[in-house]
MDTraj code that builds the backbone (N, CA, C; nanometers):
import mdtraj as md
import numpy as np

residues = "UNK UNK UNK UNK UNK UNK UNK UNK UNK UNK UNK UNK UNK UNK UNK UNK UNK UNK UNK UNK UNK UNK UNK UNK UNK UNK UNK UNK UNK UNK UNK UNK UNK UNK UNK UNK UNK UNK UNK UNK UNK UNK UNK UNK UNK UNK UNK UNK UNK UNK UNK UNK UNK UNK UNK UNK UNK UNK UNK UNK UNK UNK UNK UNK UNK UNK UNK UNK UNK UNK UNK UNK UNK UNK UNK UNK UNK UNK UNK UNK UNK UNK UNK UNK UNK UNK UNK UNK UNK UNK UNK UNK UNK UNK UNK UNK UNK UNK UNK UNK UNK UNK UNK UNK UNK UNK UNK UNK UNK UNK UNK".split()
xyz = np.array([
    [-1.8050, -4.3664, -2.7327],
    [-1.7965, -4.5110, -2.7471],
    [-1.9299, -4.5632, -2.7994],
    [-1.9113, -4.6656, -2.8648],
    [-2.0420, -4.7164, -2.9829],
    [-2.1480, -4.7997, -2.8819],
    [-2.0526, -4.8411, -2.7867],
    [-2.1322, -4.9496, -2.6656],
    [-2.2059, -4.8392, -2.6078],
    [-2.2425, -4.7664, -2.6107],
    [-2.3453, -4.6504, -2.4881],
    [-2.4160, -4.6432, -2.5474],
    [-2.4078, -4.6901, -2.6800],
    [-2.5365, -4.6732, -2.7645],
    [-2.6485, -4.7836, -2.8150],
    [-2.5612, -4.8720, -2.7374],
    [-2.6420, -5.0330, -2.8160],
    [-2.7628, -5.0667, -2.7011],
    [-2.8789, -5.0627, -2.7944],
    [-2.9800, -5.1117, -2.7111],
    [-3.0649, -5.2671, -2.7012],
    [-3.1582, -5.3006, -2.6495],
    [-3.1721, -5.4717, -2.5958],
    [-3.3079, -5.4159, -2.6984],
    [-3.2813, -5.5553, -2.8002],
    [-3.3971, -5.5272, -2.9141],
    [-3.4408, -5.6801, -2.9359],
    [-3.5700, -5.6963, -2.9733],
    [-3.6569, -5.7910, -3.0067],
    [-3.6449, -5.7726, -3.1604],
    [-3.6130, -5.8740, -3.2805],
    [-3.5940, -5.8727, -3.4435],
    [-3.7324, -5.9621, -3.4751],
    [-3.8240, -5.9307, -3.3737],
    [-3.9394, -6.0081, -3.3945],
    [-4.0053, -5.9583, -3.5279],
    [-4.0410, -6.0491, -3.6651],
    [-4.0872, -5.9725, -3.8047],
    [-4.2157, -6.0931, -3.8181],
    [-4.3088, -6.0061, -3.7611],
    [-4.4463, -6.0593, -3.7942],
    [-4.4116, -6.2577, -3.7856],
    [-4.3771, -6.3165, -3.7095],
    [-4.3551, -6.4700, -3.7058],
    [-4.2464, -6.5252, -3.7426],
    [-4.1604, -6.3925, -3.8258],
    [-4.0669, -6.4629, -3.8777],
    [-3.9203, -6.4158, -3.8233],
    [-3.8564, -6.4352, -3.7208],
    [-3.7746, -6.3807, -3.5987],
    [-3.6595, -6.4689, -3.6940],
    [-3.5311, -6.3533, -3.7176],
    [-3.4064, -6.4025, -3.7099],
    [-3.3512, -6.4585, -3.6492],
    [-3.2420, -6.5643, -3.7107],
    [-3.1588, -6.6456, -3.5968],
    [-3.0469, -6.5585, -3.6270],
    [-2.9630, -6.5199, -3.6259],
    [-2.8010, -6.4844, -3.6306],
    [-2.6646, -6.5227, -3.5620],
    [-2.6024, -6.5984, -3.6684],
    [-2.5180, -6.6866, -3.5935],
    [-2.3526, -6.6728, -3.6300],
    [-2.2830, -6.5991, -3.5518],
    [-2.1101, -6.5369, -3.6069],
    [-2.0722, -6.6174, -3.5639],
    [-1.9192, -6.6541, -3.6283],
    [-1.8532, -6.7044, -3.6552],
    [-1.7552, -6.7339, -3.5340],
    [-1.8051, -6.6330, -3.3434],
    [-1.7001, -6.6568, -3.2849],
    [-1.8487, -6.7831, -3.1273],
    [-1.9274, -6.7739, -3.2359],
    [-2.0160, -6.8832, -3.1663],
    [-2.0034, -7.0232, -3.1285],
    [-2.0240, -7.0976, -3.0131],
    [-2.0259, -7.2076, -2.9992],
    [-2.0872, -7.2926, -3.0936],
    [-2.0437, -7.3358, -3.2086],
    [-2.1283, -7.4163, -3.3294],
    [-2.2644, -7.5236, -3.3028],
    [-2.1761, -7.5948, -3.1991],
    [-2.2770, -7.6925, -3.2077],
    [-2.3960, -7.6449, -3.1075],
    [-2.3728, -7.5206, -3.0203],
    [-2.5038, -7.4955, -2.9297],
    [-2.6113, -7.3989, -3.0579],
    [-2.5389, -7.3204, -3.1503],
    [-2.5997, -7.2630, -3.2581],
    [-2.7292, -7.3759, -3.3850],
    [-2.6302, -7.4959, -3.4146],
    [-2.7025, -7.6116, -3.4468],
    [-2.8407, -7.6229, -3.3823],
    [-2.8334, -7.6896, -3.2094],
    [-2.9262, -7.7109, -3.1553],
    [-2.9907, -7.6061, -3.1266],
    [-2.9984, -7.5257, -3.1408],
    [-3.0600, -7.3706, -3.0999],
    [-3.1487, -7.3822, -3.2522],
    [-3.0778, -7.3670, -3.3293],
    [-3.1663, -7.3182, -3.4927],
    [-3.2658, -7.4159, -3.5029],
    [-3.1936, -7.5316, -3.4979],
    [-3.3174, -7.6212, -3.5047],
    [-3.4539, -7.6725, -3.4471],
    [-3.4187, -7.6135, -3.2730],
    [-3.5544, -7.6063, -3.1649],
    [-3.6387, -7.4963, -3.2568],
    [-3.5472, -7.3840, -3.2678],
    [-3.6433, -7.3022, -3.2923],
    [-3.6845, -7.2582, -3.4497],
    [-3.6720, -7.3511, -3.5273],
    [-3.7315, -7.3957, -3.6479],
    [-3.8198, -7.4610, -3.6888],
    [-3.7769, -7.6054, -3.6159],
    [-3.8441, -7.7149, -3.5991],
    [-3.9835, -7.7072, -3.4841],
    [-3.9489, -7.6637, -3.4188],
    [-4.0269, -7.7167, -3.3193],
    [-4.1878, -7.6488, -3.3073],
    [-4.2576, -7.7213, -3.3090],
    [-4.4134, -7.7385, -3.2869],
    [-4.3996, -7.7114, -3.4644],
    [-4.3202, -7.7761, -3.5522],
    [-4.3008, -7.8015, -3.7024],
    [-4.3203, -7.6216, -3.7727],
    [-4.2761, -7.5396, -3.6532],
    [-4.2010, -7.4255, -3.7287],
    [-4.3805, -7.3131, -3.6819],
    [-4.4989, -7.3527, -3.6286],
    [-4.6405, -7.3239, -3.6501],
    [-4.5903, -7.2633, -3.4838],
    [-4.5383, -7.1392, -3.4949],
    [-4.5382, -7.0597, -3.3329],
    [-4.5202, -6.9187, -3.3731],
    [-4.5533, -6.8103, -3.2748],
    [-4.5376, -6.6989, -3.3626],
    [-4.3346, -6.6838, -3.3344],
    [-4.2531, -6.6913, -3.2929],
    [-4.1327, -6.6962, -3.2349],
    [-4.0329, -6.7670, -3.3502],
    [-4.0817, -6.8533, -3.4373],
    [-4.0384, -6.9893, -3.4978],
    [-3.9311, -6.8990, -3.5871],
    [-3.7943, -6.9501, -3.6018],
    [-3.6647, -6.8746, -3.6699],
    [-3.7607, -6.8643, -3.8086],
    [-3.7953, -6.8055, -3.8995],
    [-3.8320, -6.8284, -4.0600],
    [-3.6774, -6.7763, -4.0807],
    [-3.6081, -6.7063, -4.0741],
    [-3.4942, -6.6565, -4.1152],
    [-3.3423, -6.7087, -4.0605],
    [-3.2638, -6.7655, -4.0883],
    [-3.1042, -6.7502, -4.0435],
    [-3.0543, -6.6875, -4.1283],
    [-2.9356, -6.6120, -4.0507],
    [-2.8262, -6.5838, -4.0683],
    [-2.6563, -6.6079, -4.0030],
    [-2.6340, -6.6392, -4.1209],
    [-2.4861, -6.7415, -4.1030],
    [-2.3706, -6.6713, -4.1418],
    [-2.2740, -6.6307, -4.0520],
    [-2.1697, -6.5690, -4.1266],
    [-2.0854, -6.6517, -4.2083],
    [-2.0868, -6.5806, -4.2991],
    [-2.0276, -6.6646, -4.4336],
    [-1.8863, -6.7658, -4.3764],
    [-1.8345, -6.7209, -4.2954],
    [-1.7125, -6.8211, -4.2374],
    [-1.7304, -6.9582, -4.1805],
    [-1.8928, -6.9695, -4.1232],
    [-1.8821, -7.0765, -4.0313],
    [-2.0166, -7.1067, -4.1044],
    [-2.0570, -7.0875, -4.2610],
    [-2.2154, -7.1437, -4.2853],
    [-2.1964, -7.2866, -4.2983],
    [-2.1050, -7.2841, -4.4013],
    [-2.0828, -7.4305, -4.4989],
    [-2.0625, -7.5464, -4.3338],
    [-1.9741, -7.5162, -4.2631],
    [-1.9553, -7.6081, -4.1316],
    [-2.1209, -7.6054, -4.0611],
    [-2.1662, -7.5249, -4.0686],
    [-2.3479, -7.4682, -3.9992],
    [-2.4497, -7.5733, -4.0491],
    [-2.4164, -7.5375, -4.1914],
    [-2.5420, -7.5986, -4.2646],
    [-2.4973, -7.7751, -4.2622],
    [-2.3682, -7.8139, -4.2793],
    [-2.3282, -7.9780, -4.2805],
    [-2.3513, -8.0333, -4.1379],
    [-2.3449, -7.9493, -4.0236],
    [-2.4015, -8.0058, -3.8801],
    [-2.5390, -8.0373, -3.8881],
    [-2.6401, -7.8924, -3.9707],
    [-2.7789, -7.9189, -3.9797],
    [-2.8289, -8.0314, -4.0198],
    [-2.7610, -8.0405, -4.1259],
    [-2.7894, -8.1321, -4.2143],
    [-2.7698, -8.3234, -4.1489],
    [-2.6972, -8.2943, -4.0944],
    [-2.6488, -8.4536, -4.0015],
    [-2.7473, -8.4519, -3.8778],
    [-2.8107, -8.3566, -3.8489],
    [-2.8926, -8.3436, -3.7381],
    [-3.0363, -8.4099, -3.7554],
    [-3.0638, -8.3133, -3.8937],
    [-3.1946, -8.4123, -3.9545],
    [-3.1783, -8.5058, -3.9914],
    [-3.1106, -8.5552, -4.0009],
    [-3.1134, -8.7078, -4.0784],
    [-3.1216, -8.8020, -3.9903],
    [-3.0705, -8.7362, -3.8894],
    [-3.1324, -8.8277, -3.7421],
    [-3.2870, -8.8052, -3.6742],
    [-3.3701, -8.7067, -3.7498],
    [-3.4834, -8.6814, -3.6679],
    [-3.5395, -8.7837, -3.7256],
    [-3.6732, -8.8418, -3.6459],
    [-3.7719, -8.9337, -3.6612],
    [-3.9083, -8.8730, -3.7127],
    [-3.9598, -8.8651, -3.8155],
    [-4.0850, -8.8681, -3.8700],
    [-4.1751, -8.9042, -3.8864],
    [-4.3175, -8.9107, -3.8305],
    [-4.3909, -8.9586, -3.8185],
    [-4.5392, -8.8914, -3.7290],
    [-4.6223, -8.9895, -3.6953],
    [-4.6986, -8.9652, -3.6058],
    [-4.6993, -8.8459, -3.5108],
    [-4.7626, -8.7736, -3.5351],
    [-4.6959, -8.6584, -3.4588],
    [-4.8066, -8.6917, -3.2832],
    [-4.8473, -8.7861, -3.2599],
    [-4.9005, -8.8122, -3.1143],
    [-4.8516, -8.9315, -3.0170],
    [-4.7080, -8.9390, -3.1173],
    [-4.6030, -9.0377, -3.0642],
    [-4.4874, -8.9627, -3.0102],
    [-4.4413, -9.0062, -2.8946],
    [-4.3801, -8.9148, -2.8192],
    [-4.2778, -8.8829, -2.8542],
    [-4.2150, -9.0130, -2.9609],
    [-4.1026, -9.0126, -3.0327],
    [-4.1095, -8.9607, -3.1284],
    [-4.1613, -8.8899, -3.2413],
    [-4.1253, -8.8020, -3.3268],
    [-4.1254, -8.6826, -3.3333],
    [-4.0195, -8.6586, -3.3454],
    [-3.9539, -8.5331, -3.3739],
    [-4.0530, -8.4290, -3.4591],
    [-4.0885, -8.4864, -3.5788],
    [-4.2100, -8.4144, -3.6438],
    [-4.2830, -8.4732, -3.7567],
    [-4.3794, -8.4457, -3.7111],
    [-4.4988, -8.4979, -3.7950],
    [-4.5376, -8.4243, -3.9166],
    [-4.6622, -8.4424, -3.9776],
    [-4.7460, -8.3688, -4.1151],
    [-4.7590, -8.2642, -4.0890],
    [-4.7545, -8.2019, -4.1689],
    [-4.7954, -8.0261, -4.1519],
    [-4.9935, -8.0356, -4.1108],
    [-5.0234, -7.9904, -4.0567],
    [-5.1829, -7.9735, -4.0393],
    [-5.2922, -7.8672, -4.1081],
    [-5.2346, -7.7784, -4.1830],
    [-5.3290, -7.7177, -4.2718],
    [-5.2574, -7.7517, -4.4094],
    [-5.3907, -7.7420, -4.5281],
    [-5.3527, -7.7894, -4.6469],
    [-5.2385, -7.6692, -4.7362],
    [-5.3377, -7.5721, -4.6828],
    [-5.3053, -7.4231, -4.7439],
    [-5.1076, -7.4729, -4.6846],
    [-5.1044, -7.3982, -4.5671],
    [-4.9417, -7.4120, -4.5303],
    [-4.8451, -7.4994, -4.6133],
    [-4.8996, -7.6567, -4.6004],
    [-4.8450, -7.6752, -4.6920],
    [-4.7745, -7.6834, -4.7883],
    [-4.8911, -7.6250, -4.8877],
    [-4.8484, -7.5813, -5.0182],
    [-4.7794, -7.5177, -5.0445],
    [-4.7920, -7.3702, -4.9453],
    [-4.6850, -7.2488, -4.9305],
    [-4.5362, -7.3575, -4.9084],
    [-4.5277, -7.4446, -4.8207],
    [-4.3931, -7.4767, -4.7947],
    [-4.3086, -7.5611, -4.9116],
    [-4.4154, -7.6061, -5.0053],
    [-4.4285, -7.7123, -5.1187],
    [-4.3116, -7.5870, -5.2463],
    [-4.4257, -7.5180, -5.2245],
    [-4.3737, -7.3911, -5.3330],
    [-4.2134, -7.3274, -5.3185],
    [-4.2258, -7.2957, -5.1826],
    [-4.1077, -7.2522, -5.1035],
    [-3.9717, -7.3914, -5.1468],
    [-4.0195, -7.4967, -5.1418],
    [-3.9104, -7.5744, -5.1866],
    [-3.8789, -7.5747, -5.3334],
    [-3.9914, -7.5555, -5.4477],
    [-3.9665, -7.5603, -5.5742],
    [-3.9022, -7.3983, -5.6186],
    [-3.9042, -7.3255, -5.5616],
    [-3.8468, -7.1975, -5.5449],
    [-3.6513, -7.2193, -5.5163],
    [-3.6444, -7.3047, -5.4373],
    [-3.5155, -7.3425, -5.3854],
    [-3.4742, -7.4163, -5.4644],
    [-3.5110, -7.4848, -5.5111],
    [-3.4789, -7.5919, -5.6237],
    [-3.4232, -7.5013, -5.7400],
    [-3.5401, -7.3988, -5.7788],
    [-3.5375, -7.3318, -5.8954],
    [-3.4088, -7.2707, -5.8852],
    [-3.3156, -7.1936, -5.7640],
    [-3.2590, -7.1333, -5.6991],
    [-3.1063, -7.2136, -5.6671],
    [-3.1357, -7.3455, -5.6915],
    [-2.9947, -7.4063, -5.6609],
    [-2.9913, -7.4819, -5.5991],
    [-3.0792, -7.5360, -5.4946],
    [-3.0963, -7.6378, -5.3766],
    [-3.0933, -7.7411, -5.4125],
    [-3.0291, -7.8057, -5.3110],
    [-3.0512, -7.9951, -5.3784],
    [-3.1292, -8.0418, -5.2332],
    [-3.2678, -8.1329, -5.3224],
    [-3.3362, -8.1706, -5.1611],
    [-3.2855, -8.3232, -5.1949],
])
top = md.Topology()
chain = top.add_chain()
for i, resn in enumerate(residues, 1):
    res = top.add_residue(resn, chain, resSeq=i)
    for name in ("N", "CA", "C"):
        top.add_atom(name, md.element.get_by_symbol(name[0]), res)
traj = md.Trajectory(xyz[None], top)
């Protein structure tokens, strides 16, 4: 049997830890899950998802929850208790994330 063989593993990749999310998942706890651990402390933790994975059955429903999720976060001040997230704090990072979007763009993305 294949189960005697499955072991308890950490997909920890240098900061950038997979999310993985099938299709027989509670959606909306997957939503709030990706996004704590994306978002939160604005993605600057060593733990922070850099990666999802979405089974192709339940992305398009995945990504349109995400997407309605942010549009409700608050931006701003990041020493206000109320926002969700603030400026990035190094210049360098940044840029990397700047690039990372013109990459997506280049790629098909609509921001």
């Amino acid at each position: 049997c294949a189960a005697s063989n499955l072991k308890k593993v950490s997909l920890e990749l240098g900061g950038k830890s997979p999310l993985i999310i099938f299709n027989d998942c509670d959606l909306d706890k997957a939503v709030r899950t990706g996004m704590g651990a994306v978002y939160f402390n604005k993605g600057e933790n060593c733990i922070a998802a850099g990666r999802l994975f979405v089974e192709e059955s339940v992305h398009d429903e995945f990504v349109q929850r995400v997407v309605k999720e942010i549009k409700k976060m608050k931006i701003g001040d990041p020493l206000n208790r109320s926002t969700d997230h603030g400026p990035q704090n190094h210049k360098a990072h940044l840029e990397k994330l700047l690039d990372y979007c013109e990459i997506g763009v280049k790629e098909g993305a609509t921001l």
